[in-house]
C-alpha positions as CSV (number, residue, x, y, z in Angstrom):
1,X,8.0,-4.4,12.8
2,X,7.4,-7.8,14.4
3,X,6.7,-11.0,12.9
4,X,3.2,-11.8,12.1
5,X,1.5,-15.0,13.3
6,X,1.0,-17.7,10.5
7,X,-2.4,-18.0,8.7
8,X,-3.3,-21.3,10.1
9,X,-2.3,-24.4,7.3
10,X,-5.7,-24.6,4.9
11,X,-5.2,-27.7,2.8
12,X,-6.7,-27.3,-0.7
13,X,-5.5,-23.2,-0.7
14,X,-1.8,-22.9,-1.9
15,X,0.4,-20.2,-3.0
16,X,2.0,-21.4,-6.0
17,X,5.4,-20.0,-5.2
18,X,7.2,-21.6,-8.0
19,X,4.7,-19.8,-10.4
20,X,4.9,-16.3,-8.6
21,X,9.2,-16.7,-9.2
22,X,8.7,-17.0,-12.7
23,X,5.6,-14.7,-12.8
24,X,8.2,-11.8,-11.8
25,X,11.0,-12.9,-13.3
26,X,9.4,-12.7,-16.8
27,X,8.7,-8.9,-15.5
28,X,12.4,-8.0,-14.3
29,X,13.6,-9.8,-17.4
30,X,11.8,-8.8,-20.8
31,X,9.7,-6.6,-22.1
32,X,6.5,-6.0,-20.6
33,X,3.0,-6.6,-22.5
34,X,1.7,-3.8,-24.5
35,X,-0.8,-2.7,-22.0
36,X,1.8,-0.9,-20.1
37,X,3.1,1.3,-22.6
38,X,0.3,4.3,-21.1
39,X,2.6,3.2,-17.8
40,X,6.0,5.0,-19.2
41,X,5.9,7.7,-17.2
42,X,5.6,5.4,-14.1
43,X,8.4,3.0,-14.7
44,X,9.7,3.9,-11.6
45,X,6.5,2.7,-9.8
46,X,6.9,-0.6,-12.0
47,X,10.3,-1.0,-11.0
48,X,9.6,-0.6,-7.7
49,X,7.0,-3.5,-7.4
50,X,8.9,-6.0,-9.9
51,X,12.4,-5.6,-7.6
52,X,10.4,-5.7,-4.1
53,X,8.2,-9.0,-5.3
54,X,11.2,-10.5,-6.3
55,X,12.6,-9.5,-2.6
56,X,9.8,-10.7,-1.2
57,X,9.7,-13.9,-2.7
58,X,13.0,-14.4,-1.5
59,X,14.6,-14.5,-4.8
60,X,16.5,-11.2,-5.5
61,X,19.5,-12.3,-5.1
62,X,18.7,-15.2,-7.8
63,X,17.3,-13.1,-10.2
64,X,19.7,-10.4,-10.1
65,X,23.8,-10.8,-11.2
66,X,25.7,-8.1,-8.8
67,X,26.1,-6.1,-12.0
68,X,22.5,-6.1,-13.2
69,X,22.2,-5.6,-9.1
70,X,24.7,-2.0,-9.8
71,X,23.2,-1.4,-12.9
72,X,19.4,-1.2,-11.3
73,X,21.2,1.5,-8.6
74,X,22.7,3.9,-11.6
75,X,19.5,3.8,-13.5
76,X,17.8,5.1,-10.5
77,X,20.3,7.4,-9.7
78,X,20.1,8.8,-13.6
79,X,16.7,9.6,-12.7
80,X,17.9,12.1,-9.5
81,X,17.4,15.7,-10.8
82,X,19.9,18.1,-10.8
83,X,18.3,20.0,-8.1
84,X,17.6,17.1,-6.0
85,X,14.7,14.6,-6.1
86,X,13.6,11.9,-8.8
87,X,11.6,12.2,-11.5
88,X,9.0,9.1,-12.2
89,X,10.9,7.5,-15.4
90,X,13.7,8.4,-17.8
91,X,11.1,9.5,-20.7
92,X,10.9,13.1,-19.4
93,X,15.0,13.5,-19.3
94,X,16.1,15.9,-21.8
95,X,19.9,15.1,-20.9
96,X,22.1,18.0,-21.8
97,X,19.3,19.5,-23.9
98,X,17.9,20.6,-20.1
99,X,17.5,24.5,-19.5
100,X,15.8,26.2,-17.2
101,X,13.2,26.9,-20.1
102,X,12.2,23.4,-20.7
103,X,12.6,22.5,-16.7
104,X,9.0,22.5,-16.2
105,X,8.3,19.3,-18.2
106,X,11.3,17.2,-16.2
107,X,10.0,18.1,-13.0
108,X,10.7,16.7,-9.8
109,X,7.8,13.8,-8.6
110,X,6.9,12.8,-5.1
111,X,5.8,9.1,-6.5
112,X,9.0,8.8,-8.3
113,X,10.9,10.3,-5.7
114,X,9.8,8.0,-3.0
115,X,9.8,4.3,-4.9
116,X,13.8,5.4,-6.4
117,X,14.4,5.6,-2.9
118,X,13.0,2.7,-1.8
119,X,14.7,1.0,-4.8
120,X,17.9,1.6,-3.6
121,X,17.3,0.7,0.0
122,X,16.2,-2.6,-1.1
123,X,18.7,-3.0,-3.5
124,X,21.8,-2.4,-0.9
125,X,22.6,1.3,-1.6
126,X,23.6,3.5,1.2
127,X,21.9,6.2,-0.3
128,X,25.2,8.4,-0.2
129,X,24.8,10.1,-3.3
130,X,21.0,11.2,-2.8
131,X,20.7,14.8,-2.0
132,X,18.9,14.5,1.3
133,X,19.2,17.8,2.0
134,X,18.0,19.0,-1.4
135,X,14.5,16.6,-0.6
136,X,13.6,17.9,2.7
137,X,13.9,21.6,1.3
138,X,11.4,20.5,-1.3
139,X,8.8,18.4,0.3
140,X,8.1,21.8,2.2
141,X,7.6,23.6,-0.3
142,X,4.4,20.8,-1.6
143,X,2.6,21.2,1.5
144,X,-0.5,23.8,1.3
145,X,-2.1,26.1,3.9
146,X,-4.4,23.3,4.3
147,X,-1.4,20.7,5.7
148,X,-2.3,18.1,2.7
149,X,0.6,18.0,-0.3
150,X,0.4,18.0,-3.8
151,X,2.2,15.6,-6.5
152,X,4.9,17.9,-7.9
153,X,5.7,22.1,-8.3
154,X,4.1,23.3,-11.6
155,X,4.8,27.0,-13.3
156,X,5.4,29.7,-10.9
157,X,5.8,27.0,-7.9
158,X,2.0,26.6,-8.3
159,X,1.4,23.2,-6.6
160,X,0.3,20.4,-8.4
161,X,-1.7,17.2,-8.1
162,X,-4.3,16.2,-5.9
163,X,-4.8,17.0,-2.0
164,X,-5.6,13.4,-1.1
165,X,-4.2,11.4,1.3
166,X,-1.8,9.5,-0.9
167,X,0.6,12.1,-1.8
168,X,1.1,13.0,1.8
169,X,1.6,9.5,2.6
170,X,4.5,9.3,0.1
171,X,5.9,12.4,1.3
172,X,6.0,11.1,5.0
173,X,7.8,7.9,3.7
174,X,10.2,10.3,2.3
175,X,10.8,12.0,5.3
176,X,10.7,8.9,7.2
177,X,13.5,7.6,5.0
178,X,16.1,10.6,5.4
179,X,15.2,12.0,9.3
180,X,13.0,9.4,10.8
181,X,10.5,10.8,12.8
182,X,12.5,13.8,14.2
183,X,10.5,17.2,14.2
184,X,12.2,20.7,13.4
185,X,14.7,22.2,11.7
186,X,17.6,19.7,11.0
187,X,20.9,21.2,10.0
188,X,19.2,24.5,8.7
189,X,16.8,22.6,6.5
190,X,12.8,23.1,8.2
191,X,10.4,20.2,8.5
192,X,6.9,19.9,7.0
193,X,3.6,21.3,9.4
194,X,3.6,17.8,10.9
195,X,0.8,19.7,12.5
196,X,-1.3,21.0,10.2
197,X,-1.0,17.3,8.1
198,X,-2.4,15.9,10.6
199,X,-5.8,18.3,11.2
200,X,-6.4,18.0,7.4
201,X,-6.3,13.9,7.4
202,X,-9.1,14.4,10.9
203,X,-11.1,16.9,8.3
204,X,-10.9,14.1,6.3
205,X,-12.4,11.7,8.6
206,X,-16.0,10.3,8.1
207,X,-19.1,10.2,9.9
208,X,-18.4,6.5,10.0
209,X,-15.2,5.9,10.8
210,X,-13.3,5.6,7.3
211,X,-11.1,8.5,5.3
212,X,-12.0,10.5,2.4
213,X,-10.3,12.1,-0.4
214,X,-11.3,15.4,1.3
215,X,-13.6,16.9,3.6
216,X,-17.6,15.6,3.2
217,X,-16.4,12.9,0.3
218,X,-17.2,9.1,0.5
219,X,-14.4,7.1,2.4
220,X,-12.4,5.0,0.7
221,X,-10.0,2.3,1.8
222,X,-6.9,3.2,0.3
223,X,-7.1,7.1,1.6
224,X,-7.9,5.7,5.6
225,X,-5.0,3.5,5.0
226,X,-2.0,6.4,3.3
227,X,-3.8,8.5,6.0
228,X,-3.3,5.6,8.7
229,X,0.2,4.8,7.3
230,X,1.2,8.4,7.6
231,X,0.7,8.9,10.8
232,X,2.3,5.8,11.6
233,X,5.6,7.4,9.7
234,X,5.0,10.7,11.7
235,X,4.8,9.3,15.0
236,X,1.2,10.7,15.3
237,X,-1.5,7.8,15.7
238,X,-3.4,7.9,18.6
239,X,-1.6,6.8,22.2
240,X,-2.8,3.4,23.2
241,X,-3.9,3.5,26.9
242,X,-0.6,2.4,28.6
243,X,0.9,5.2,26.8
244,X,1.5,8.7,28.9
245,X,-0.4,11.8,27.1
246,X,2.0,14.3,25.4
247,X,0.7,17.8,23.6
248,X,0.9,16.6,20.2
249,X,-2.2,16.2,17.8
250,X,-3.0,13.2,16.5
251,X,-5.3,11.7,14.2
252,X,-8.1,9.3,14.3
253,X,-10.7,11.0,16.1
254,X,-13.0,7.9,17.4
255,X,-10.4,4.8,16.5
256,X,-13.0,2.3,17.7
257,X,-15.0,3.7,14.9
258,X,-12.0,3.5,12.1
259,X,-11.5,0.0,13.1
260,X,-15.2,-1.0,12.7
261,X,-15.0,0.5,9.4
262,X,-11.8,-1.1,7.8
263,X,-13.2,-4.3,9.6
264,X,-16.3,-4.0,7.5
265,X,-14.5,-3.7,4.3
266,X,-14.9,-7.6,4.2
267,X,-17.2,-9.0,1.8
268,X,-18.8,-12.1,-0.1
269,X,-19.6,-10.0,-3.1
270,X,-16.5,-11.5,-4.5
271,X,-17.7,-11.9,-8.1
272,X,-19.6,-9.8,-10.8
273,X,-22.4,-11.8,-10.6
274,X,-22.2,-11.4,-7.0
275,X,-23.5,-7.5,-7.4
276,X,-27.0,-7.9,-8.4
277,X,-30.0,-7.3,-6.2
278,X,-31.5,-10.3,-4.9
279,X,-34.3,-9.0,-2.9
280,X,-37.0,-11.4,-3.4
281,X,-34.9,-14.3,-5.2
282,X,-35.1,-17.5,-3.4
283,X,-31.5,-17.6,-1.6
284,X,-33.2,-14.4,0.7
285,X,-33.6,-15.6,4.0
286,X,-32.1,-14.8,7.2
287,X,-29.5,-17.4,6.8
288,X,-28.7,-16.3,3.4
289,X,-28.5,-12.2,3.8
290,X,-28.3,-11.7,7.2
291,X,-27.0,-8.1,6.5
292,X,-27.5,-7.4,2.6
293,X,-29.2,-8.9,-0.6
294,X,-26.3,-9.0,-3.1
295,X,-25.0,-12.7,-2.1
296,X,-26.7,-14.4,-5.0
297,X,-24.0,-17.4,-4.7
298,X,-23.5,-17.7,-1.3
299,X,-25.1,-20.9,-1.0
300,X,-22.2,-22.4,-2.5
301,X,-19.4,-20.9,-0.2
302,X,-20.0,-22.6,3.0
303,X,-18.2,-25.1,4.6
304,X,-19.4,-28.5,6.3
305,X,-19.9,-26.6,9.1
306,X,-21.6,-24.0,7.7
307,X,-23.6,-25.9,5.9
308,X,-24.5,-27.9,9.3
309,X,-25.3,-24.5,11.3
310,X,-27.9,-24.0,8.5
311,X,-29.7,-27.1,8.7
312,X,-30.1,-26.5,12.4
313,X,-30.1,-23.1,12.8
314,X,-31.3,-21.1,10.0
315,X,-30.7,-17.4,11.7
316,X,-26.9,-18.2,12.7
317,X,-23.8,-17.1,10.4
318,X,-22.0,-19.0,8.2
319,X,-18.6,-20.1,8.3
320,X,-16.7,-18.6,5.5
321,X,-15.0,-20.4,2.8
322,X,-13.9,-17.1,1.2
323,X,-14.2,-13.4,1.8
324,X,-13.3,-10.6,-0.4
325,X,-12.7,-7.0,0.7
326,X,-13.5,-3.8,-0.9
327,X,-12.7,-0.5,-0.9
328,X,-16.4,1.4,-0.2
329,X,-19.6,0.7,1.3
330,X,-21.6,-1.8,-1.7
331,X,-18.2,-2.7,-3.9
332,X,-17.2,-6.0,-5.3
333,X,-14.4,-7.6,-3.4
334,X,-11.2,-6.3,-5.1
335,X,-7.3,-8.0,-4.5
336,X,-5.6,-4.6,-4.0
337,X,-8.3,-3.6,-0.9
338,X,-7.0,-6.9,1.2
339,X,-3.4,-4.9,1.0
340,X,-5.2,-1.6,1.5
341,X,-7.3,-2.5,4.4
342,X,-4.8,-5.0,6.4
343,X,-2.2,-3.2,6.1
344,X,-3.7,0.0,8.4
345,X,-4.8,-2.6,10.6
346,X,-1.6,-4.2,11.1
347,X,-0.4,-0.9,12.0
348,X,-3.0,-0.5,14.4
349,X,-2.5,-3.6,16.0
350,X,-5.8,-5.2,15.4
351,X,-5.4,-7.2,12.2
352,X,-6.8,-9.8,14.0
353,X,-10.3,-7.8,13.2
354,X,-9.5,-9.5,9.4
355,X,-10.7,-13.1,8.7
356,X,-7.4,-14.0,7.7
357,X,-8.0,-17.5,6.7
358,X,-10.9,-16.9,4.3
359,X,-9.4,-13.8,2.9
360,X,-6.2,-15.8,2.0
361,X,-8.3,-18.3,0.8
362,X,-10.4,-16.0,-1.3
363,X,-6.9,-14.5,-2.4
364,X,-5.7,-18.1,-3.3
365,X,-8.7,-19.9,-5.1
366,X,-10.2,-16.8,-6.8
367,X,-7.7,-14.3,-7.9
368,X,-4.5,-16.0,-7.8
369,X,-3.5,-16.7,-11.8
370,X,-2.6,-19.8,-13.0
371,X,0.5,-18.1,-14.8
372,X,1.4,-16.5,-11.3
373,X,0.7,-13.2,-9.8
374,X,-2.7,-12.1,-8.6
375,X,-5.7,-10.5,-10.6
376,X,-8.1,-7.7,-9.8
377,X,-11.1,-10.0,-9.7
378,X,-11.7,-13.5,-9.9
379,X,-11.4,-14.1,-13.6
380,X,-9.3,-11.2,-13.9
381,X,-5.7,-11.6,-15.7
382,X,-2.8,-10.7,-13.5
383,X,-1.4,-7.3,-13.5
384,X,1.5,-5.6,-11.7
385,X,-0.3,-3.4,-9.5
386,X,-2.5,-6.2,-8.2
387,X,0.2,-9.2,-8.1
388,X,2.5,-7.1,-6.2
389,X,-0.1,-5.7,-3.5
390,X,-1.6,-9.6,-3.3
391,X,1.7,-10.9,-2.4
392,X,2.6,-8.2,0.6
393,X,-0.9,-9.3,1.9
394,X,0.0,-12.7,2.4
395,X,3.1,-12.0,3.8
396,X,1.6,-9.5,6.0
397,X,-0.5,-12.4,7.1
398,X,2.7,-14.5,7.5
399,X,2.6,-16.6,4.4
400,X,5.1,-19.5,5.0
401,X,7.8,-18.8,1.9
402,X,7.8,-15.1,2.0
403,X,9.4,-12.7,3.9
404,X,8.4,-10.5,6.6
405,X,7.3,-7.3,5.6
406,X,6.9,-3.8,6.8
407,X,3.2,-2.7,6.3
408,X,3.4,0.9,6.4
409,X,6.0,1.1,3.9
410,X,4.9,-1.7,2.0
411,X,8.8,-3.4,1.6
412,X,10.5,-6.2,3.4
413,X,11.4,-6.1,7.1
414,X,15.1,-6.9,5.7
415,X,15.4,-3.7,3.5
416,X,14.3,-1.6,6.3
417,X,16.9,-3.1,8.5
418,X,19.2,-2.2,6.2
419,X,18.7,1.6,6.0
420,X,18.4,2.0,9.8
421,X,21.7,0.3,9.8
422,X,23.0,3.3,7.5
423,X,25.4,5.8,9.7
424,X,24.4,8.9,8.3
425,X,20.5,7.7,9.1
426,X,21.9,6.8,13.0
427,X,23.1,10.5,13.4
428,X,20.1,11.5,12.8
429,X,17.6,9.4,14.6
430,X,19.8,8.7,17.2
């Protein structure tokens, strides 16, 4: 994916970098805080975002010896099943105790199987001792009659999990990762309904633009962007206008429409305070609430110019110090939603819809910690989850001091060279 253009220089709004190193390293090195132990069964999740910040960041190599580096590869690859695939974390193993009785409760995990593999790409592996062949057999066997895919195959290959968007996202990265975007049978083993995945993400489309969960359900910012980011990894986005018209179906119904959606993701209700009804208070004028009557702060965020537009016209918009996004209509401005909003729009090729320079600002004064990482909300303590989505963000936005990253697949630009540089991937894609 190509290089983003810089966030322009905002004096006064800095990434502490030196803060974010140790941030992560305290989470690759020691035990995490208590909060995570409900986590356990995701510790291939965790691992995924600790080792890909640290990428990120620039300071893999740093942080890990080569035999930590090799011992990182063999614990993933002691999670791969027998039958092929990973499970989400070593807690479920039974070791030689497995039988085909007691099978069920180590099963094989889309989530687990897709971040071991991205593990290992970003750690260096050449993925030769994954059984690809094993994988593509089984991520057929998770897609319904509908064309959405569940989380995992449960007794009598009932299917498990929810039919959102986010498990067919993960099961496209798979498939992304071991055939590209080739369609059919490949050396005997069949392909998902690429088809059929695609006409239940357009059922899942909104009267306004965004992506639901399912059919008729609210839309929701991180569905429209797995949904966005899947048929990215599919080859199935709509053709831009230069582009000749093949037979294939593809989502996005009305794209102007998505865009306007994801574009209006971006809020100033940035703060808890920031949600309550001001209809009536005294900051309710045109200049104030020129669209809602929840900014009950808002007199306080703009700039010099802002502040000057106000004196002089009292019906014009403000310049923004900071803007949150969310992930619904009416929602407080949450970290993770800048990730799950511009990283569909990146892939779209109109992040330039975003106000990058208040959002990183926002990202920067408000729910960047002073111990590193990034918090929900302003106020919020840093978590994982959040830290790790904050940081791709900013680098989406071409943060000076982190690495380019790939937005779809949410890893560096570098550890996606690295697999299309594998051979056995080359004979494939071509």
């Amino acid at each position: 994916m190509a290089s983003a253009q810089a966030v322009p220089v905002d004096e006064g709004a800095n990434l502490e970098y030196a803060k974010h190193i140790r941030y992560w390293r305290r989470n690759l090195k020691t035990f995490l805080p208590h909060h995570y132990t409900g986590n356990d069964s995701m510790r291939m999740t965790l691992a995924f975002f600790i080792l890909s910040a640290e990428d990120i960041l620039g300071d893999l190599d740093g942080a890990l010896s080569p035999e930590e580096r090799e011992g990182f590869i063999e614990w993933v690859y002691a999670c791969q099943l027998p039958n092929g695939c990973f499970r989400p974390s070593p807690a479920t193993d039974f070791g030689s105790s497995r039988n085909d009785d007691n099978a069920i409760w180590d099963p094989a995990h889309v989530p687990g199987t897709f971040f071991a593999l991205l593990i290992l790409i970003l750690l260096g592996d050449d993925l030769a001792q994954v059984k690809r062949p094993e994988i593509l057999a089984w991520l057929t066997k998770l897609q319904r009659p509908d064309g959405s895919f569940g989380e995992t195959i449960g007794v009598n290959g009932r299917i498990e999990g929810g039919n959102d968007t986010r498990f067919g996202y993960m099961v496209t990265g798979i498939r992304w990762i071991l055939r590209g975007t080739v369609e059919g049978p490949i050396d005997g083993i069949p392909d998902i309904n690429v088809d059929q995945f695609v006409r239940c993400i357009q059922a899942s489309e909104t009267y306004d633009g965004g992506i639901s969960e399912a059919a008729f359900h609210e839309a929701h910012a991180g569905f429209a962007s797995c949904a966005i980011n899947a048929l990215y990894l599919v080859d199935r986005l709509p053709l831009a206008a230069h582009q000749t018209p093949d037979n294939k179906i593809r989502g996005l119904t009305n794209l102007p429409q998505t865009l306007h959606w994801l574009a209006a993701r971006q809020t100033l209700t940035i703060d808890e305070e920031d949600a309550f009804d001001t209809r009536g208070d005294e900051t309710d004028s045109a200049a104030t609430c020129h669209d809602a009557h929840s900014f009950v702060k808002l007199k306080s965020y703009p700039s010099a110019t802002g502040e000057q537009a106000v004196r002089t016209q009292p019906t014009s918009h403000f310049e923004l110090q900071w803007i949150g996004v969310n992930g619904r209509c009416n929602k407080i401005g949450d970290t993770c939603y800048a990730y799950w909003v511009g990283a569909p729009l990146k892939v779209l090729g109109h992040l330039d819809l975003l106000d990058k320079k208040a959002i990183r600002r926002w990202l920067l004064d408000k729910t960047q910690h002073i111990v590193g990482g990034f918090g929900k909300v302003p106020g919020a303590p840093p978590d994982i989850y959040h830290a790790y989505l904050g940081l791709v963000i900013l680098a989406i936005f071409g943060e000076a001091g982190l690495k380019n990253v790939d937005a779809a697949l949410c890893i560096s630009n570098r550890a996606i060279r690295h697999l299309e540089s594998l051979a056995w991937r080359k004979s494939i894609v071509g």
